[in-house]
C-alpha positions as MATLAB code, in Angstrom:
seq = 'XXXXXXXXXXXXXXXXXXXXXXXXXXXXXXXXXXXXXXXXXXXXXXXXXXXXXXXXXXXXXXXXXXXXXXXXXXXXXXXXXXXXXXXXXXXXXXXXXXXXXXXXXXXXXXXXXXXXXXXXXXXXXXXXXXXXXXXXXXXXXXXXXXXXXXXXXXXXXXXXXXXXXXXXXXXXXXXXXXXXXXXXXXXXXXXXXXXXXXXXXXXXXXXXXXXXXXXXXXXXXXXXXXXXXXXXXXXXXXXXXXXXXXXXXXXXXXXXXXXXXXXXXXXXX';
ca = [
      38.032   59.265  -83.786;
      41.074   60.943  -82.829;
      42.641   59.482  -86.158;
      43.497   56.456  -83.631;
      42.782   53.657  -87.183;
      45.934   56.002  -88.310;
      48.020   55.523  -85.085;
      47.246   51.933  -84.997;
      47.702   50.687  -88.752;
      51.072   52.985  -88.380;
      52.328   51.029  -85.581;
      50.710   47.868  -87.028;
      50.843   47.110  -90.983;
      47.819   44.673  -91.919;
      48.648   41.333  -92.809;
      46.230   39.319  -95.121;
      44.970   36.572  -93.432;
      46.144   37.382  -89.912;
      42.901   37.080  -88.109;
      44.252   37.421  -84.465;
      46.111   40.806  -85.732;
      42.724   42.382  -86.991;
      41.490   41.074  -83.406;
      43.832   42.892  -81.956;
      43.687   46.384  -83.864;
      39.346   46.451  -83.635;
      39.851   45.475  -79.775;
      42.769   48.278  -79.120;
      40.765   50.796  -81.615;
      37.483   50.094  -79.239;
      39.285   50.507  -75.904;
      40.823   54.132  -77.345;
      37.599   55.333  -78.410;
      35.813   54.556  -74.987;
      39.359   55.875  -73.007;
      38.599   58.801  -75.054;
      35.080   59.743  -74.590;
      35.872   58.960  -70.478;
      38.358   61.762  -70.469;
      35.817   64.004  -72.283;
      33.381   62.978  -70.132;
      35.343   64.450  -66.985;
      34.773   67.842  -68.391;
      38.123   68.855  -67.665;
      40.217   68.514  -71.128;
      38.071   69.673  -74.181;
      40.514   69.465  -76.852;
      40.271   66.621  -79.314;
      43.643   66.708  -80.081;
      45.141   66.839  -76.750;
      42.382   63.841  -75.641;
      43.660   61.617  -78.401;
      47.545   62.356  -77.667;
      46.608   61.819  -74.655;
      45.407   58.343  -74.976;
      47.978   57.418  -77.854;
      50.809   58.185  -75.074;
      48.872   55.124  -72.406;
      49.588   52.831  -75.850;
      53.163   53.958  -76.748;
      54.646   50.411  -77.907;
      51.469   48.841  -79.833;
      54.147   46.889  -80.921;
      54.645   45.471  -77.318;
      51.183   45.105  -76.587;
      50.672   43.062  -79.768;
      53.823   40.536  -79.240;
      52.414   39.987  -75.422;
      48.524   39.654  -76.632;
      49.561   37.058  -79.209;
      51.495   34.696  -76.917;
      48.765   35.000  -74.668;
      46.348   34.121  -77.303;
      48.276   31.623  -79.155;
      49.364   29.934  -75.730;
      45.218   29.272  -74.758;
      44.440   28.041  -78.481;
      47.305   25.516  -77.542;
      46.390   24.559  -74.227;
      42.885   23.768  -75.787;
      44.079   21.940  -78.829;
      46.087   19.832  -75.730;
      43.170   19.654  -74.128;
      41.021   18.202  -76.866;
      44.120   16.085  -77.746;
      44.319   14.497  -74.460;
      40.641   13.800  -74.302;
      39.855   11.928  -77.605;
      43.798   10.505  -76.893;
      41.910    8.916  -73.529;
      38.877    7.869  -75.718;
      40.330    6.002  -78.137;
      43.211    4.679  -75.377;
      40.846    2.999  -73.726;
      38.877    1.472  -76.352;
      41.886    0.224  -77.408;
      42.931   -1.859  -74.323;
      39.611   -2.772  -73.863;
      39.451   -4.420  -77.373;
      43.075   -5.811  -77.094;
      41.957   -6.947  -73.807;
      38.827   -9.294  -75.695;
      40.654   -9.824  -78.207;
      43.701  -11.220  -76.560;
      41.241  -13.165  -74.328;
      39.016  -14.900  -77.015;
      41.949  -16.058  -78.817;
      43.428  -17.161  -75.961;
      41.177  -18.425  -73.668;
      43.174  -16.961  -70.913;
      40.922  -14.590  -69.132;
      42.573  -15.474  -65.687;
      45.372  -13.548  -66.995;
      44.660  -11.227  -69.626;
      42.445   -8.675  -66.774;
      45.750   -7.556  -66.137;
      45.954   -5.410  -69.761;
      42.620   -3.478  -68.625;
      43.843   -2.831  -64.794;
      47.875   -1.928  -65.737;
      46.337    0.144  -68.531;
      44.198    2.057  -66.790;
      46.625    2.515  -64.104;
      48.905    3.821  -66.587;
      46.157    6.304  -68.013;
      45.774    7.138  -64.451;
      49.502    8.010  -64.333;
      49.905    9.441  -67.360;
      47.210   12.053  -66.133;
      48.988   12.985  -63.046;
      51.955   13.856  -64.988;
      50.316   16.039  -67.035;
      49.004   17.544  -63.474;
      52.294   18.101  -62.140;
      53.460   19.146  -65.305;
      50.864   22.150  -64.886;
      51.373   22.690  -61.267;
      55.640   22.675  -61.612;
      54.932   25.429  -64.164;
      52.790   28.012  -61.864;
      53.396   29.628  -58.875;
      55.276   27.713  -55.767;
      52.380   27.978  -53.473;
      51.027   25.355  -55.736;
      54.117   22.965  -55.948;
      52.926   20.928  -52.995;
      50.317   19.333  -54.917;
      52.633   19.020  -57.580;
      53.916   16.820  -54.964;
      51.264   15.356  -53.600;
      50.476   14.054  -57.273;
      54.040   12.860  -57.884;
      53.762   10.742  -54.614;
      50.468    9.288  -55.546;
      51.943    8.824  -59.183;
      55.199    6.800  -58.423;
      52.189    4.301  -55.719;
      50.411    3.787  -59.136;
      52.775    2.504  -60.503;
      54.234    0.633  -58.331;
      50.628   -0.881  -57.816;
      50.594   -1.544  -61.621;
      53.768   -3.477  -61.240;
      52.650   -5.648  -58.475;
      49.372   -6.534  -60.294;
      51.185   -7.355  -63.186;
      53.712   -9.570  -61.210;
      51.147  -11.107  -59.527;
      49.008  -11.987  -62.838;
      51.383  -13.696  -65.055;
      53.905  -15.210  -62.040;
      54.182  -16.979  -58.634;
      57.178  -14.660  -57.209;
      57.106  -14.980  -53.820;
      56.597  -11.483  -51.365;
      55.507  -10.078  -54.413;
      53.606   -8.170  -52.153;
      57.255   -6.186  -51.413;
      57.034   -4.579  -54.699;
      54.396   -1.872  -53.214;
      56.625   -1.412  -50.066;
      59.854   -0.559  -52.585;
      56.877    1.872  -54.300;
      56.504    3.907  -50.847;
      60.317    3.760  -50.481;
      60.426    5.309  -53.876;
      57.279    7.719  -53.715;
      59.314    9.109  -50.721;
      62.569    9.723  -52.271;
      60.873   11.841  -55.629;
      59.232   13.964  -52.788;
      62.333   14.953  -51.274;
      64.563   15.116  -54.958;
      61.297   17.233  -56.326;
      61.811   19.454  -52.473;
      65.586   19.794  -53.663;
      65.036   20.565  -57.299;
      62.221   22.906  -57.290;
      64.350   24.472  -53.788;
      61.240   23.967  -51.497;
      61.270   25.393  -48.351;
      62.002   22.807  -45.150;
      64.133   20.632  -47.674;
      66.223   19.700  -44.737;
      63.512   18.650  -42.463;
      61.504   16.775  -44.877;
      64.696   14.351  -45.620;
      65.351   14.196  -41.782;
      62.316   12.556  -41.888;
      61.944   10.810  -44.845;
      65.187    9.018  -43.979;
      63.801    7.251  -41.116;
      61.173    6.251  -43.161;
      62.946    5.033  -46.178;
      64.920    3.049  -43.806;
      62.474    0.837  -42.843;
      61.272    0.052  -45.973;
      64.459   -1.453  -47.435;
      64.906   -3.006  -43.741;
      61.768   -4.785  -44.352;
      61.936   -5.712  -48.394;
      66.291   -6.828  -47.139;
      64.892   -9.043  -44.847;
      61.840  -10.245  -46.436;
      63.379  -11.102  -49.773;
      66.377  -12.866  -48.052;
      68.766  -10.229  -49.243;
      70.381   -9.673  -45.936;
      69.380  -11.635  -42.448;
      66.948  -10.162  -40.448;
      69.362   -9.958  -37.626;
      71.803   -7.738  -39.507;
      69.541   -5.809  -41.960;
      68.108   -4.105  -38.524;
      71.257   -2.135  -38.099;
      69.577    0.194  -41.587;
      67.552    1.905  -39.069;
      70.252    2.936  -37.071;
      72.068    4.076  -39.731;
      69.263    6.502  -40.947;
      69.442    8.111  -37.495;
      73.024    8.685  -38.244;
      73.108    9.826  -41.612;
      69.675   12.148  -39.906;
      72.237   13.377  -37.168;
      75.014   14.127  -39.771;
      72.725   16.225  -41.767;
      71.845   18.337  -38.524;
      74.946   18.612  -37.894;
      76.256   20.100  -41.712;
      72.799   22.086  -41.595;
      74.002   24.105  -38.181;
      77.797   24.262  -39.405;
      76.612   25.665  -42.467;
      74.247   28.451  -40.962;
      76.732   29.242  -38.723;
      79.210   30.107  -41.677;
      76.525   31.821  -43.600;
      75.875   33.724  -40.299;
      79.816   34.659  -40.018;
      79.661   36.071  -44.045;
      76.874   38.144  -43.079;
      79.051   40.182  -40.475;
      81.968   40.037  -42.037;
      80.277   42.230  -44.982;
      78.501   44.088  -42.396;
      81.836   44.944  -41.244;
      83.384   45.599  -44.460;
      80.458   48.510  -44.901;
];
């Protein structure tokens, strides 16, 4: 109709084999046709030839419309094939620990230790799936970047979990427990370098009060580790509140400059 094949296979040259190209054309040809008969239906335009021109001109760069369809198209048939990857990867993941988990264990005999390969490596599954979460999340909209962030934080506790387990299975270390704390020290610090890198609103206020925080968990992992003496590894949390006050202060120096560029170019107009 409206020699539209014509218009398309000019813009469009078949290529053998090109399935998602033929997809394409028949899917373009279909939504002419039907564009076409709703103008005719209107009763106000009558002429075939003006309806088809018509309806060529709303697909003037086929071209275009071809390049953007097959990113789309090739970017889902990816995201699937990463999908399926990441499922049957997990499958045969954790029949693998599991198996190097009996089979380490039977030769052994050490099952009071050898628990830890199924716990760290699920943890580590575990972790591995948040990434791919964030990696998802970082890549949309920033609206959704806060649970980018919220998985990040839980990510970096995982695995600081994993690493006290693992301490804890194969040695005696003493406040092993502190590895966790230096976790939540940690999990707080990628929240506020993710809040700077991705340019998050509030920046400023969330390090005002992760500061604080981070404080007094090396306070308490200084003292209890022996690193520094209780009764001088207090003066960290002191020290936060400074570094917190010297950041209000280069925050409110800083607007106020920004502030005095604005009217100066004001002025300048």
């Amino acid at each position: 109709m409206h020699n539209f094949v014509e218009y398309i296979n000019s813009a469009l040259p078949d290529k053998p084999g090109d399935k998602l190209l033929f997809k394409f054309k028949k899917s373009t040809l279909d939504e002419m046709n039907q564009r076409a008969v709703e103008i005719a239906g209107r009763g106000g335009i009558h002429d075939e030839k003006v309806i088809g021109d018509l309806v060529k001109s709303e697909h003037e760069d086929l071209k275009s419309e071809y390049e953007a369809y097959y990113a789309k198209q090739t970017d889902s048939q990816r995201t699937k094939r990463a999908v399926l990857g990441n499922i049957f990867g997990s499958i045969a993941y954790i029949i693998a620990i599991i198996t190097v988990f009996l089979g380490v264990s039977f030769a052994t005999d050490m099952w009071k230790y050898t628990w830890i390969i199924v716990v760290d490596g699920i943890l580590l599954w575990v972790d591995y799936l948040l990434s791919l979460g964030i990696r998802k999340l970082v890549s949309m909209k920033r609206i959704f970047h806060v649970f980018a962030r919220i998985l990040l934080f839980g990510a970096v506790i995982i695995f600081s979990v994993a690493a006290f387990l693992l301490v804890v299975a194969l040695t005696d270390l003493p406040h092993s427990w502190l590895i966790v704390i230096v976790g939540l020290a940690l999990a707080f610090v990628c929240d506020g370098v993710f809040a700077l890198a991705t340019n998050a609103r509030l920046t400023v206020i969330y390090w005002l009060l992760y500061i604080p925080i981070i404080a007094a968990f090396v306070f308490i992992v200084v003292g209890a580790w022996g690193i520094l003496a209780w009764k001088i590894a207090w003066i960290i949390i002191p020290l936060s509140l400074i570094i917190d006050l010297i950041i209000i202060i280069a925050a409110i120096f800083k607007n106020k400059n920004d502030k005095v560029e604005v009217e100066d170019i004001w002025q300048e107009n």
